[in-house]
N, C-alpha and C positions, 0 to 999 in steps of 0.2 A: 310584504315579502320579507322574509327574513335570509340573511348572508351568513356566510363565516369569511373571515379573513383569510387570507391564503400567505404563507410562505414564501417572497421573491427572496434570493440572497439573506442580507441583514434586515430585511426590511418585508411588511406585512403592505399584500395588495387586498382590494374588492374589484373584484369584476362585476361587470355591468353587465345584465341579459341585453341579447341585440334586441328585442322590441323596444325596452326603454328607450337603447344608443337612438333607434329610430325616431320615437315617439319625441324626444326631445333634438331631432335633428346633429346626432353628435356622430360623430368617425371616431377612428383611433389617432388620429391627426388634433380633435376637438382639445384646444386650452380650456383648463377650469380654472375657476376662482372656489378655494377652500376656505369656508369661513365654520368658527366654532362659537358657542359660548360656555364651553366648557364642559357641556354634556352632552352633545350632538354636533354633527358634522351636517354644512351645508352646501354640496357640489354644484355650482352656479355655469354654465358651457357659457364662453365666450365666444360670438359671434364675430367674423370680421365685418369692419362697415365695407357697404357697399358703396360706389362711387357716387351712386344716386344718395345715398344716405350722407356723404361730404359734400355735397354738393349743396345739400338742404342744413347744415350745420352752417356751412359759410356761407351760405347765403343769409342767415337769421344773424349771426353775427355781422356781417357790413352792415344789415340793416339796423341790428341794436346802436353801434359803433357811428353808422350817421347820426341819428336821432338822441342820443345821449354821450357822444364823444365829448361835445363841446361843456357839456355838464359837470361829468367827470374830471375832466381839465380843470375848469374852474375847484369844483374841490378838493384837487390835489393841490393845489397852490398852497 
């Protein structure tokens, strides 16, 4: 698919067709991460976590945290 950039105020937009917005699960509410390397843009949609999904983060952390706290201690000394 090819774009043209569009004219906001000082500043150049791209809009995004709604099947993509869909297809990639984005609103007009959806945070991106912009990444380049200098010859291409890469529009990355941040997800919020979900509570189930913090739930499973800290949970692997207390468990990493029992099991190697006492370790890391020691090599912080």
């Amino acid at each position: 698919m090819i774009k043209r950039l569009t004219r906001v105020g000082n500043s150049q937009a791209l809009t995004i067709d709604k099947p993509i917005l869909e297809l990639l699960g984005m609103t007009a509410d959806t945070q991106v991460e912009i990444q380049t390397n200098g010859h291409s843009l890469m529009l990355t949609p941040i997800k919020p976590q979900t509570d189930e999904r913090r739930a499973a983060v800290r949970k692997a952390m207390e468990e990493a945290n029992a099991l190697l706290g006492p370790v890391l201690r020691e090599l912080a000394k």
